[in-house]
Residue frames relative to the residue before (quaternion, step in Angstrom):
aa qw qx qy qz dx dy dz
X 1.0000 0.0000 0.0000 0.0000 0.00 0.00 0.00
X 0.3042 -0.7326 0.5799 0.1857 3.63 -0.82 0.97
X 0.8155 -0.4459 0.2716 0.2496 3.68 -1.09 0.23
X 0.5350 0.5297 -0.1950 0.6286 2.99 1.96 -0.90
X 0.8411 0.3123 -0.2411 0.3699 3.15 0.68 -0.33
X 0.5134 0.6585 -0.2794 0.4741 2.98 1.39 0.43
X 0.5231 0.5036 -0.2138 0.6535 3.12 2.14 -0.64
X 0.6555 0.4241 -0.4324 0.4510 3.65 0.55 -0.28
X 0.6482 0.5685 -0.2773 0.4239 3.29 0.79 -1.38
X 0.8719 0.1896 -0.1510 0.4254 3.66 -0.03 -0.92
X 0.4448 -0.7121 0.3990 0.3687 3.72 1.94 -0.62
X 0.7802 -0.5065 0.2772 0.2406 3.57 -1.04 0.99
X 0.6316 0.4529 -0.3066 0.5495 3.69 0.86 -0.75
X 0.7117 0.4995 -0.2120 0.4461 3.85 0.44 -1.82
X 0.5015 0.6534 -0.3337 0.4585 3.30 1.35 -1.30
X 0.8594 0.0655 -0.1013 0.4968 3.78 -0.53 -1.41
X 0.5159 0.4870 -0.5905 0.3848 3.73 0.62 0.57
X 0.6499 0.4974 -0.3418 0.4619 3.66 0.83 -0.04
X 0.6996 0.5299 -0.1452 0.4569 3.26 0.96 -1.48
X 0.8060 0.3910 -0.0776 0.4375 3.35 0.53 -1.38
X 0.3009 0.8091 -0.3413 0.3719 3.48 1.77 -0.04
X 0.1373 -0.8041 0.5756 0.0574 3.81 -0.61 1.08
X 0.0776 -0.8409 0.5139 0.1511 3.88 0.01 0.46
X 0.1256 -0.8190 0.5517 -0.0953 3.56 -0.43 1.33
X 0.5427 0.6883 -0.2891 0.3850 3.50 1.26 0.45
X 0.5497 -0.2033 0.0731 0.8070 3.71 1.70 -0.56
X 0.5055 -0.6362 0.5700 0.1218 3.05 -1.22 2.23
X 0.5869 -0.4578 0.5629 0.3593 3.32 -1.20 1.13
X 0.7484 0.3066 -0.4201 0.4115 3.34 -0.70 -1.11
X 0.4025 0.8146 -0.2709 0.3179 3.47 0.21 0.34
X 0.7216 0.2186 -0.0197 0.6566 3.03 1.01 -1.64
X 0.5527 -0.4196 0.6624 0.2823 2.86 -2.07 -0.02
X 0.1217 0.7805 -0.6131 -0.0104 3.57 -0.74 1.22
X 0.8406 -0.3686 0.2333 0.3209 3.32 -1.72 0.13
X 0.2135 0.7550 -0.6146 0.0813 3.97 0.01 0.21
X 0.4174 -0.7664 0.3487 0.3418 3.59 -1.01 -0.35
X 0.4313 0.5925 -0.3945 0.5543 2.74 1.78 0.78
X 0.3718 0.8299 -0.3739 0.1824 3.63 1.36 0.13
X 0.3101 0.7908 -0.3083 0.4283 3.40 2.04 -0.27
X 0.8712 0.2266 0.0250 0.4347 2.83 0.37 -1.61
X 0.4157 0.6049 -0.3620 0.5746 3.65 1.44 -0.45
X 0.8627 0.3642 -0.1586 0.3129 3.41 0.01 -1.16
X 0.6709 0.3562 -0.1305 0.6372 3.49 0.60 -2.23
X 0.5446 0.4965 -0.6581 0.1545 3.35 -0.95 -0.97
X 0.9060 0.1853 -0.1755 0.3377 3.60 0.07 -0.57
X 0.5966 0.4851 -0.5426 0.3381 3.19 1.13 0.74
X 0.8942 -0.2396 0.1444 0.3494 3.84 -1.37 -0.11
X 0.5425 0.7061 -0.3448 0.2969 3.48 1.62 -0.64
X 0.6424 -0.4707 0.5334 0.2850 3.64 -0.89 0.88
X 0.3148 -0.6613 0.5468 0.4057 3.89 -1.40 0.49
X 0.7081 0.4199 -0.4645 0.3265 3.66 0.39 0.01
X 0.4188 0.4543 -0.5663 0.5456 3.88 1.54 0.44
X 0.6736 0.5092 -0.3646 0.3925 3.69 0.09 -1.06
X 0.6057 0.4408 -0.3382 0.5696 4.19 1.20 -0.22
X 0.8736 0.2940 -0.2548 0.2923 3.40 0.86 -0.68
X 0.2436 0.7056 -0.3522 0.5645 2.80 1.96 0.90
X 0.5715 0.6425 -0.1014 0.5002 3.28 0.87 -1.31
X 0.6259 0.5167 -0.1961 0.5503 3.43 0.69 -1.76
X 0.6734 0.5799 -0.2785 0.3642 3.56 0.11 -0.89
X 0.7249 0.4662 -0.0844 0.5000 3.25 1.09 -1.37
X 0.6736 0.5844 -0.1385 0.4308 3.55 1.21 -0.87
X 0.7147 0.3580 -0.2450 0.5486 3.89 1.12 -0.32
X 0.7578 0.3311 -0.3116 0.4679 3.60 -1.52 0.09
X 0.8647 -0.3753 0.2673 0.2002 3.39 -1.75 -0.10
X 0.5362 0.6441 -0.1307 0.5296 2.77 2.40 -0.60
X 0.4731 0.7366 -0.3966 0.2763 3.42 1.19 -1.02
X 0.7808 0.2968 -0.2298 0.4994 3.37 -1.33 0.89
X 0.7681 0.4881 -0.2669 0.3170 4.06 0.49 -0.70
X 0.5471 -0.5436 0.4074 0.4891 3.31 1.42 -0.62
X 0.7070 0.5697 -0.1444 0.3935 3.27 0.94 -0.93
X 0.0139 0.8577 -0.5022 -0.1091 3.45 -0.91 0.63
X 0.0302 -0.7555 0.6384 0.1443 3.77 -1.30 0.21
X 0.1297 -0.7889 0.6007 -0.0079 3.11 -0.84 1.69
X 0.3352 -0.5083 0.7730 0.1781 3.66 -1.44 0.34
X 0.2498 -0.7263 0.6403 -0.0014 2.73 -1.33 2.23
X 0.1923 0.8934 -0.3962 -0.0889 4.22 -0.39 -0.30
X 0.3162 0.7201 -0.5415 0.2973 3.15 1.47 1.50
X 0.5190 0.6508 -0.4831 0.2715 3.72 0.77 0.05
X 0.5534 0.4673 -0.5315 0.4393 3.39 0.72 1.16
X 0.6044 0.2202 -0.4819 0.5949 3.34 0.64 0.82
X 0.6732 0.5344 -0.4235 0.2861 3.71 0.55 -0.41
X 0.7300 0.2077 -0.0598 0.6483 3.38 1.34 -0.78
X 0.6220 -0.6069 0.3070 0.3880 3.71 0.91 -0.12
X 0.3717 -0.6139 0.3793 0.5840 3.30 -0.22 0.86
X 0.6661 0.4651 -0.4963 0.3061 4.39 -0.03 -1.32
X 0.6107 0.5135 -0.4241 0.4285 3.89 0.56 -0.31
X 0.8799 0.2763 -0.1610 0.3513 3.39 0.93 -0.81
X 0.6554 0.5393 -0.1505 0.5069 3.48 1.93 -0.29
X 0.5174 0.5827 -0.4281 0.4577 3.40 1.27 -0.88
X 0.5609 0.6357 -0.4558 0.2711 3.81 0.24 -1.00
X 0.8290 0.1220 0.1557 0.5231 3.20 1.49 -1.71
X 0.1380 0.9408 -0.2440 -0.1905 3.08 1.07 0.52
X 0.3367 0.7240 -0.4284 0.4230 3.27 1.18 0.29
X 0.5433 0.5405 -0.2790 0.5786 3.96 1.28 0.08
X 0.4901 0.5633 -0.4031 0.5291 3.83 1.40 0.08
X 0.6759 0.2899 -0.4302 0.5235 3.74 1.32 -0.20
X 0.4561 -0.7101 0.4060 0.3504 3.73 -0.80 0.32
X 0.6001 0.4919 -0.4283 0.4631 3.56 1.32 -0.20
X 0.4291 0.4857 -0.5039 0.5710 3.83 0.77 0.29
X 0.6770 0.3690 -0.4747 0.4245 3.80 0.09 -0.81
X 0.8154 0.3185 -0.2919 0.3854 3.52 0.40 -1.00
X 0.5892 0.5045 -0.4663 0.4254 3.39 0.57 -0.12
X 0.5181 0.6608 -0.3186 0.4397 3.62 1.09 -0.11
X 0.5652 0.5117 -0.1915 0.6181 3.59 1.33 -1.03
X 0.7160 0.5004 -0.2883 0.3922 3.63 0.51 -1.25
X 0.7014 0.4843 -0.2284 0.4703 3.40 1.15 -1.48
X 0.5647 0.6477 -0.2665 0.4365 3.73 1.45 -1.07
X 0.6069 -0.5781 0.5058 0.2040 3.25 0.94 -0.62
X 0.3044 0.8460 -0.2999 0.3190 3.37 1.34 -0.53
X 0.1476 -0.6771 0.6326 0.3458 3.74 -1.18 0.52
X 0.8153 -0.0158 0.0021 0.5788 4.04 0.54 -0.30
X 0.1535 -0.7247 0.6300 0.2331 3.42 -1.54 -0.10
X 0.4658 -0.6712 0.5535 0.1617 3.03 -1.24 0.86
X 0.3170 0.7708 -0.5434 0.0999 3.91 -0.82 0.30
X 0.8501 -0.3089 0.2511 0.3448 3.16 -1.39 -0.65
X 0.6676 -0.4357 0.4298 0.4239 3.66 -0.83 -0.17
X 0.6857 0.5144 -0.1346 0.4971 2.74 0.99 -1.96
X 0.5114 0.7339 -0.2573 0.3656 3.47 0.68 -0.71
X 0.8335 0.0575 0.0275 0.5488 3.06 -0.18 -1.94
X 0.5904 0.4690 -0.5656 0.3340 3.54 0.70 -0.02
X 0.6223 0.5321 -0.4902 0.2988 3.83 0.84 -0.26
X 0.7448 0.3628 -0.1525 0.5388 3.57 0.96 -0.57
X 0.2998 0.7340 -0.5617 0.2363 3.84 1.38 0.11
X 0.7083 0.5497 -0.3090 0.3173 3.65 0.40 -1.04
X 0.5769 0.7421 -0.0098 0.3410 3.18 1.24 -0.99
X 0.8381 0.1349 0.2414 0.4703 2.87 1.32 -1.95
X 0.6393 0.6035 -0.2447 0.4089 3.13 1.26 -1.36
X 0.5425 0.4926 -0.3945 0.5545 4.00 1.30 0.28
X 0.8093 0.3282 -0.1843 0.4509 3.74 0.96 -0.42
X 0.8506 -0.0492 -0.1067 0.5125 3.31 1.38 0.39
X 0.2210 -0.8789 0.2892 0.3082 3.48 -0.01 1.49
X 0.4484 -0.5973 0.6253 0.2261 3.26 -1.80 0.44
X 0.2390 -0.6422 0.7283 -0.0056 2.54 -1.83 1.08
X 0.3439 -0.7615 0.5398 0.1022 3.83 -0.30 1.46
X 0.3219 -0.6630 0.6603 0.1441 3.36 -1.07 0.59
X 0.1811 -0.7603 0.5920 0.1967 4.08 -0.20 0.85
X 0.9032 0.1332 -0.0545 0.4043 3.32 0.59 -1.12
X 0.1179 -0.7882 0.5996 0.0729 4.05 -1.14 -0.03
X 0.4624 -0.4717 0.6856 0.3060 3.44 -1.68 0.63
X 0.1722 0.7760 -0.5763 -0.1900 3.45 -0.83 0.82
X 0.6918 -0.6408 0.3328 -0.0067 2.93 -1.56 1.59
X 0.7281 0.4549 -0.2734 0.4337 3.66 0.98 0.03
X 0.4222 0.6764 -0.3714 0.4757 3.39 1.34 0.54
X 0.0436 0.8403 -0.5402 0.0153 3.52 -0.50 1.24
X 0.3562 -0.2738 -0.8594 -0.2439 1.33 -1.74 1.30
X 0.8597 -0.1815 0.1609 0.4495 3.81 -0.89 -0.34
X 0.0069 -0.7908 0.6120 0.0002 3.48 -0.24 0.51
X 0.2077 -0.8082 0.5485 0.0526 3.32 -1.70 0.60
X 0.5562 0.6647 -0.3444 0.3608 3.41 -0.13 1.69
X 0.5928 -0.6868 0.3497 0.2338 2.69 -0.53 1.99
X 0.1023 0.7878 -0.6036 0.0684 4.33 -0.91 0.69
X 0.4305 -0.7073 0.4606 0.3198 3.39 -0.65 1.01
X 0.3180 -0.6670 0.6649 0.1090 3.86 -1.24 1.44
X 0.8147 -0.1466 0.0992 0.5522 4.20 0.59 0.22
X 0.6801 -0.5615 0.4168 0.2201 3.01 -1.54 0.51
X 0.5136 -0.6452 0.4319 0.3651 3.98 -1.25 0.38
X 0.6821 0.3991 -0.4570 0.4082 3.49 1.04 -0.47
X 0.4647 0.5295 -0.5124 0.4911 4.01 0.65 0.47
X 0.5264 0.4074 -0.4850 0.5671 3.96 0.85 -0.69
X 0.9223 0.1715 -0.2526 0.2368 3.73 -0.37 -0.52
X 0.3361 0.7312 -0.3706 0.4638 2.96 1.79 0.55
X 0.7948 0.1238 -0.2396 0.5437 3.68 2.05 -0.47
X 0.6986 -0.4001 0.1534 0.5730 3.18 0.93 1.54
X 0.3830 0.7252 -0.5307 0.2140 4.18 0.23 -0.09
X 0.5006 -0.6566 0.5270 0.2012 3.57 -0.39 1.67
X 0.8555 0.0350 0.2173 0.4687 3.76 0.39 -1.28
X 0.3626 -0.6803 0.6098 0.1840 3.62 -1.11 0.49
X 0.0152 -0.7475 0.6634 0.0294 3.25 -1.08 0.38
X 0.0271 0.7024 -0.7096 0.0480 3.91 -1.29 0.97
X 0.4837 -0.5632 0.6582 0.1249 3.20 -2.03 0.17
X 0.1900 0.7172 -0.6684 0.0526 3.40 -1.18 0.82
X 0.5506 -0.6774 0.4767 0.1038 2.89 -1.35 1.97
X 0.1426 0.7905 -0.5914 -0.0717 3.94 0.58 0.46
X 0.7509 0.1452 -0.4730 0.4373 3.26 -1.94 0.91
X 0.4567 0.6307 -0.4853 0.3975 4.32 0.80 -0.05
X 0.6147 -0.5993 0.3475 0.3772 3.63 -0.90 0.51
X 0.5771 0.6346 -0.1948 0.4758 3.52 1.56 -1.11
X 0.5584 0.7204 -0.3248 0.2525 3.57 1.19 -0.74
X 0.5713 0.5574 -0.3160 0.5129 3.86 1.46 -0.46
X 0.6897 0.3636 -0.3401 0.5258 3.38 0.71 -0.79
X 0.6743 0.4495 -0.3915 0.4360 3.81 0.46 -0.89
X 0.5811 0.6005 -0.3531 0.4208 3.73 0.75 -0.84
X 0.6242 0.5532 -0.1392 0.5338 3.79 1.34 -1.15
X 0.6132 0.4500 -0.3076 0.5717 3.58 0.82 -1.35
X 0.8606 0.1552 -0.1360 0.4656 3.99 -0.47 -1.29
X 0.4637 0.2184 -0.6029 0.6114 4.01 0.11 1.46
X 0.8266 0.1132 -0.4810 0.2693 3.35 -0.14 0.53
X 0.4625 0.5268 -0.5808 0.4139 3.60 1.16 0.90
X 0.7406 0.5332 -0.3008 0.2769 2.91 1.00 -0.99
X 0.4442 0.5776 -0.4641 0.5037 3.76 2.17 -0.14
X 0.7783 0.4139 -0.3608 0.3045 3.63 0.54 -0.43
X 0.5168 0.5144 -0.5094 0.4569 3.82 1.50 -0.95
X 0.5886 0.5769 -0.4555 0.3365 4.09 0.48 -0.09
X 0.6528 0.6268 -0.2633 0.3342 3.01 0.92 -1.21
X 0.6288 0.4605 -0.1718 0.6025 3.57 2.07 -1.29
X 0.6715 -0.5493 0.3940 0.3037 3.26 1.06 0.13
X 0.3658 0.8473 -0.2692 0.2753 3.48 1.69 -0.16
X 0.2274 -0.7072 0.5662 0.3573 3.82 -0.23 -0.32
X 0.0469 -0.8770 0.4608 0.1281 3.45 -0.96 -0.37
X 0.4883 -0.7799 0.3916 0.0037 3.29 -1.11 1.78
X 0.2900 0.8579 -0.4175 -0.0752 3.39 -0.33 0.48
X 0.2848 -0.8272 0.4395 0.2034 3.18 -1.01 0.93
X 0.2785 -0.7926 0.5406 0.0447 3.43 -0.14 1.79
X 0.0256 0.7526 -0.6514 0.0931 3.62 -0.43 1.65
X 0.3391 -0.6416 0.6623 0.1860 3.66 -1.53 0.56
X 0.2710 0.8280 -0.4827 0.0892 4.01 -0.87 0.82
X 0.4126 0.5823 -0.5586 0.4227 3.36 -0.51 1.30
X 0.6651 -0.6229 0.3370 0.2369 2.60 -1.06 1.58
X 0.6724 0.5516 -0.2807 0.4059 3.57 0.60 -1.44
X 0.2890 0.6796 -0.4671 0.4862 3.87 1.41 -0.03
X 0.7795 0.2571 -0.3413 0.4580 3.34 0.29 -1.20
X 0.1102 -0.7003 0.7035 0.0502 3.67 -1.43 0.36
X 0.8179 -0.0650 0.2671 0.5055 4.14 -1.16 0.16
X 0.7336 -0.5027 0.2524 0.3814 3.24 0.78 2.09
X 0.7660 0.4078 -0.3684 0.3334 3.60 0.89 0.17
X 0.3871 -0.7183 0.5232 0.2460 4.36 -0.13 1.45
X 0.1307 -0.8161 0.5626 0.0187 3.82 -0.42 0.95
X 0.3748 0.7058 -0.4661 0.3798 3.14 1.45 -0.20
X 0.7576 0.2798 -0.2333 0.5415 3.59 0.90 -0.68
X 0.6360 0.6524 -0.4056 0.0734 3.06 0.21 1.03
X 0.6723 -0.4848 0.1345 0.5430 3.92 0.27 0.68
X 0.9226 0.1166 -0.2654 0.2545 3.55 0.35 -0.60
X 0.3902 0.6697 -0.3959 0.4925 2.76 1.83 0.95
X 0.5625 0.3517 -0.2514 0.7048 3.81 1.34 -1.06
X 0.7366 0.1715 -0.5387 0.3712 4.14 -0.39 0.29
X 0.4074 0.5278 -0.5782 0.4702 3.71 1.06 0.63
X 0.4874 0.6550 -0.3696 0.4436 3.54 0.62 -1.01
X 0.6951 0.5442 -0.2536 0.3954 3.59 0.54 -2.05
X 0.7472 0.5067 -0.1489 0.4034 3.01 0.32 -1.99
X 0.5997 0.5916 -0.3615 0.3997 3.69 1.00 -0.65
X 0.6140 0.6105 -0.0889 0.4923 3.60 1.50 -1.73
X 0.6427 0.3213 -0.3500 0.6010 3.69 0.69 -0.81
X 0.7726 0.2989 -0.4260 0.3636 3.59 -0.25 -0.69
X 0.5925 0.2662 -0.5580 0.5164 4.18 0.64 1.30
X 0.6203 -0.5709 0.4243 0.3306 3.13 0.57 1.33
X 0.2031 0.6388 -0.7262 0.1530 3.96 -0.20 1.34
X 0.5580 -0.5062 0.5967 0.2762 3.04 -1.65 0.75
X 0.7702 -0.0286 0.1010 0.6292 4.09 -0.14 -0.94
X 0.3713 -0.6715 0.6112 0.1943 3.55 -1.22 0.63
X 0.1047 -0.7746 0.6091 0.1346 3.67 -0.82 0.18
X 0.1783 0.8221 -0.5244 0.1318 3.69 -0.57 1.09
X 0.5719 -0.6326 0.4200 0.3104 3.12 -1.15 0.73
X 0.6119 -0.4820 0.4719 0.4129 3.85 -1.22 0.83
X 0.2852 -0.6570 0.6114 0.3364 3.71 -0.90 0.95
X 0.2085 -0.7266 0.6191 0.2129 3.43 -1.58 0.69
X 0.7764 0.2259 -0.0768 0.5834 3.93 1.01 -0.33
X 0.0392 0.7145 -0.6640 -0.2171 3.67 -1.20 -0.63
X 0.8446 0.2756 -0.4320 0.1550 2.91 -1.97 0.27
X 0.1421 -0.8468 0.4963 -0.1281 2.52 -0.01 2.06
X 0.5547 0.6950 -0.2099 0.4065 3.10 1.23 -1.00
X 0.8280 0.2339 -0.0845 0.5026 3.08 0.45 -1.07
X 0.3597 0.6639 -0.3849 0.5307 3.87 1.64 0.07
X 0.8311 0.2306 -0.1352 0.4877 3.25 0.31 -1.31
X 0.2690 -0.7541 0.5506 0.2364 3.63 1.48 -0.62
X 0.4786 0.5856 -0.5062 0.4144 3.35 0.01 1.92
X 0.8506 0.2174 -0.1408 0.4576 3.58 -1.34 0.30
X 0.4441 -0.5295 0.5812 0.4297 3.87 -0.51 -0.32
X 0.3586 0.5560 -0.7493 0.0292 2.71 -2.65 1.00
X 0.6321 -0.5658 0.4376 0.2981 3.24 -0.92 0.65
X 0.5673 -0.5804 0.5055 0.2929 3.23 -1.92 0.46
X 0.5081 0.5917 -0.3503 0.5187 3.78 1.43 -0.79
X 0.7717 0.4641 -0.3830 0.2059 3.41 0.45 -0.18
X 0.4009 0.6540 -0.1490 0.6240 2.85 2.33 -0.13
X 0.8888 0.2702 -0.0617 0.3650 3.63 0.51 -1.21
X 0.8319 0.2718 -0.1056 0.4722 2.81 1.99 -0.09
X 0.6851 0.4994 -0.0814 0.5240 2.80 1.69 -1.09
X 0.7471 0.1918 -0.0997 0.6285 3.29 1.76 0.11
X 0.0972 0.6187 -0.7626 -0.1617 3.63 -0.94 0.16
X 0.7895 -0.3003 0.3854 0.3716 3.48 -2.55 -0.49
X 0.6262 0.5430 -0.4061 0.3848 3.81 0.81 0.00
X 0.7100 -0.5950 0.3194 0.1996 3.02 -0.78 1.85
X 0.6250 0.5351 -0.3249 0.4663 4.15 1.16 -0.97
X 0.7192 0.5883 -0.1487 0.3386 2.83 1.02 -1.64
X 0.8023 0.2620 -0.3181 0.4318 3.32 1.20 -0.37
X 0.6198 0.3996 -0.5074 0.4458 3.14 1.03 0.33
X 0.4069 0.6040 -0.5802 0.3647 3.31 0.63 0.71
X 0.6506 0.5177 -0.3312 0.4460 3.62 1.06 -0.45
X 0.5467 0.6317 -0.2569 0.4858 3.26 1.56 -0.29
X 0.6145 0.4170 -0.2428 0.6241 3.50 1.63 -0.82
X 0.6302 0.4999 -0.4220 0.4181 3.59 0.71 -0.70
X 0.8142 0.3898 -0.2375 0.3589 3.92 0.93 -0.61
X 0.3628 0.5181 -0.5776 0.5161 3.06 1.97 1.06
X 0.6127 -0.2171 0.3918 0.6512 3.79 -0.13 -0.13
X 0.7066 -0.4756 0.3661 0.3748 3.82 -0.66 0.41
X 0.5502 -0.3963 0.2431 0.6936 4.13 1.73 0.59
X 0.0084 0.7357 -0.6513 0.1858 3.75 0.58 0.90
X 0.7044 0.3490 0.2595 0.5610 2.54 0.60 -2.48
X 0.4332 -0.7724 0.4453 0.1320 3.71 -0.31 1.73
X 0.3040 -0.7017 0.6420 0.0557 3.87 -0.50 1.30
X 0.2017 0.6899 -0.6946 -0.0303 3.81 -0.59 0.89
X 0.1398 -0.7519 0.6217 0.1691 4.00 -1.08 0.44
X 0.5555 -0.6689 0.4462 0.2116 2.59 -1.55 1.86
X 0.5721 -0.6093 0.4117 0.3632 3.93 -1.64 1.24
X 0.7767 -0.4103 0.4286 0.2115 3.83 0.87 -0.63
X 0.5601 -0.6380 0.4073 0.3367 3.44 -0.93 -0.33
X 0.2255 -0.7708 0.3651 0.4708 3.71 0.16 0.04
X 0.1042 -0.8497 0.4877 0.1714 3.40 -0.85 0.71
X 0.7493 -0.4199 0.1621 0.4857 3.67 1.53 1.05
X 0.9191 -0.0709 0.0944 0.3760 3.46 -0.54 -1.05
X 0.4847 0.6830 -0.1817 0.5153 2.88 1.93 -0.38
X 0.4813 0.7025 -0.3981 0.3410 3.53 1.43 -0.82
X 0.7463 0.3910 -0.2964 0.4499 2.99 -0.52 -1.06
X 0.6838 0.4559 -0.3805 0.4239 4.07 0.50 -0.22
X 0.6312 0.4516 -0.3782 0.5046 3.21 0.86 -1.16
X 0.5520 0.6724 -0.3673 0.3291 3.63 0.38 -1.20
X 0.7725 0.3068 -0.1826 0.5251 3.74 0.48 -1.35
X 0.5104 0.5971 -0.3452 0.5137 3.66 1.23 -0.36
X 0.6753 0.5648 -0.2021 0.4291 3.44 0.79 -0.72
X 0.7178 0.3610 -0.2140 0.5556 3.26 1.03 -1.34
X 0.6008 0.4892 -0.4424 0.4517 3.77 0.43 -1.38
X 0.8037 0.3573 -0.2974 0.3715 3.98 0.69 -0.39
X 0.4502 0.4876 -0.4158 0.6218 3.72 1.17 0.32
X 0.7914 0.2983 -0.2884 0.4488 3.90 0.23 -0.85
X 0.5490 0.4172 -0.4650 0.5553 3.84 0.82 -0.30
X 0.6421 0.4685 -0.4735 0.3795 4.07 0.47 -0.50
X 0.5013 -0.4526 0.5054 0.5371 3.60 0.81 -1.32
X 0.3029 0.7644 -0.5208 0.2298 3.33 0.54 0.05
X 0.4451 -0.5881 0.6205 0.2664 3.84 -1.45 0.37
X 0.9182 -0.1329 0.1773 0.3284 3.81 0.33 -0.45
X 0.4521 -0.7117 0.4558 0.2851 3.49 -1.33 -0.79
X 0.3153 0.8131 -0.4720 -0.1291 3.50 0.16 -0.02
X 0.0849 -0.7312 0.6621 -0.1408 3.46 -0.57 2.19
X 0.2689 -0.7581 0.5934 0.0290 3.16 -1.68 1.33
X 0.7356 0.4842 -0.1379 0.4532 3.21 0.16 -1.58
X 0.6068 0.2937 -0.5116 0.5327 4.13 0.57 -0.56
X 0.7856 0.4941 -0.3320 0.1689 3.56 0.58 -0.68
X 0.4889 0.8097 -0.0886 0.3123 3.35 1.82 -1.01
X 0.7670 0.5208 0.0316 0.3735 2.10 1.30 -2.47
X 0.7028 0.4618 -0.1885 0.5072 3.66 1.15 -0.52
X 0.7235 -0.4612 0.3767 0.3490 3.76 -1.09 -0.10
X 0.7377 -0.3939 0.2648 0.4801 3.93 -0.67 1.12
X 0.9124 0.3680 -0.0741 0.1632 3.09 0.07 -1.42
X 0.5539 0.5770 -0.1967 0.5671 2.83 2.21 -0.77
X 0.5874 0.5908 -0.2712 0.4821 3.60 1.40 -0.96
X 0.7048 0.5421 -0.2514 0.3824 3.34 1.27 -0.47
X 0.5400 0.5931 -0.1828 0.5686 2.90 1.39 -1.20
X 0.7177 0.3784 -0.3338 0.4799 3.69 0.34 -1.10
X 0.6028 0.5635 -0.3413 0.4501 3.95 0.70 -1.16
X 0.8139 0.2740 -0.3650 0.3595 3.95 0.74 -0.98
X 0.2103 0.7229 -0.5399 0.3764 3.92 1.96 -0.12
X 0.6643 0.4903 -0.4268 0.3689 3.26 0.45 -1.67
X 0.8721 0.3921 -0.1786 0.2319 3.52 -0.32 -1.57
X 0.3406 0.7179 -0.4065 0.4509 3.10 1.74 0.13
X 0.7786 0.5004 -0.2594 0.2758 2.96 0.64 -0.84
X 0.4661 0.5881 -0.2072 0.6277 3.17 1.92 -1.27
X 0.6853 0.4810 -0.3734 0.3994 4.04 0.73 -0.50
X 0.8354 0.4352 -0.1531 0.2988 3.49 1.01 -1.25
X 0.4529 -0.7235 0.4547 0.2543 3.21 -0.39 1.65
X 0.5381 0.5706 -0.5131 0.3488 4.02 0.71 -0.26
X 0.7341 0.3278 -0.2995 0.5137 3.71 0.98 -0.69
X 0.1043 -0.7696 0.6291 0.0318 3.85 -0.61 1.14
X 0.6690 -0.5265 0.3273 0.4099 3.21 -1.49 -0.23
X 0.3333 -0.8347 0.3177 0.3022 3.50 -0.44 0.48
């Protein structure tokens, strides 16, 4: 997508409040941003293994992205997370898993993330033409009443047992489960290294008490770059986090410790700015910040979608990894929306802000 079209699409105000955004909270030159030499800029000297440090590398090296630093992945565990009828009926041609992956392939995609069940049915097939990223663990969803908590569905040496580039898991931080899950996936994630694996993590915030006066802090910057800061230090490979929508949480709910600078300086109300604090609590983009596209919510996709990215890459961010706007809709439209995305990650007119 060219600039002009980014002004049509989102309109003229939304347009240069994103675009035209200065961030004066952590000086670009500062961070550690995306390049495609970031392998070697970055890892070379930390603890990773050379065949993690290749499959790191891998990641960066396939789809439309290849070569930029940048990545767009196709998530497709929300059939056990939400059920497959919540998440397949829309499209149902996504109930076979080679449609999911062949969807990523056609998209353009550097990898896709999913299920065991998933990629091990079509691993043979595929896993040489587009890496996988294994999902170890899930909230499963059919227990009533409903319960929330993240349990491991198999083991990492089966992810690489069908070619899987990287693992990927969930931890519920601030949730009651979060000590044991926090324990369970630093020590898969000490071993997908050991195979040489990368590793994905999706760094979620849950508990009810989050929510305060109608307002869900779980999403909110210095609670999710605690979240961050929690994830890099078990040695993830790329964080995955939701777009912050609010902040102070901390001090909303009045817990744990943080500072007033982080409020008065280290953040303002502009959407970059706070996920820049999200990048600042990967190591400063040490560790690659990608935010997830969301739910689909129809016609709106394709806006929210570029809104998303133009705000992960103007933070410093590494990417996107959005399922459902893409999943949810017909081959072609999923494609189209998935390469909008990388347009953006392509177009030198949007820089970092």
């Amino acid at each position: 997508m060219t600039k002009e079209d980014i002004v049509k699409l989102l309109g003229e105000k939304k347009a240069e409040y994103l675009l035209a955004h200065e961030s004066k909270t952590f000086p670009k030159d500062t961070l550690y941003l995306p390049k495609k030499d970031f392998v070697e800029r970055y890892w070379k000297d930390s603890n990773r293994n050379i065949q993690t440090l290749r499959s790191i590398q891998t990641l960066a090296s396939h789809g439309r992205l290849k070569g930029t630093g940048y990545v767009s992945i196709l998530p497709v565990d929300q059939g056990i997370e939400h059920s497959a009828g919540a998440s397949f009926a829309a499209n149902p041609a996504c109930f076979d898993p080679e449609n999911i992956v062949k969807l990523a392939i056609e998209g353009g995609c550097n990898a896709v993330a999913s299920t065991y069940g998933v990629l091990a049915s079509v691993g043979r097939k595929y896993a040489h033409r587009i890496p996988f990223i294994v999902k170890i663990n899930h909230n499963e969803f059919l227990s009533y009443p409903n319960t929330y908590d993240q349990i491991m569905f198999g083991t990492v040496k089966d992810a690489w047992n069908m070619g899987a580039v990287a693992v990927g898991a969930t931890i519920y931080f601030g949730s009651e489960e979060s000590k044991r899950q926090i324990v369970e996936v630093a020590k898969a994630f000490e071993y997908a290294h050991e195979l040489g694996m990368a590793t994905v993590l999706w760094c979620y915030i849950r508990n009810s008490a989050f929510k305060k006066d109608g307002v869900d802090y779980s999403v909110a910057a210095d609670l999710t770059g605690q979240a961050n800061h929690l994830g890099v230090t078990i040695q993830a490979d790329i964080i995955k986090q939701k777009l912050p929508e609010n902040n102070g949480g901390y001090t909303a709910i009045n817990f744990g410790k943080t500072d007033k600078k982080v409020y008065s300086q280290l953040t303002t109300d502009h959407p970059i700015d706070l996920t820049r604090y999200q990048l600042a609590n990967c190591y400063m983009g040490r560790v690659g910040l990608i935010n997830s596209g969301g739910a689909s919510s129809g016609d709106s996709d394709l806006a929210e979608a570029v809104t998303t990215a133009i705000i992960n890459k103007r933070a410093g961010g590494m990417g996107l990894i959005s399922g459902r706007k893409a999943f949810q809709r017909p081959l072609k439209e999923g494609v189209a929306l998935l390469n909008s995305i990388q347009d953006i990650y392509l177009s030198k007119e949007i820089t970092i802000a």
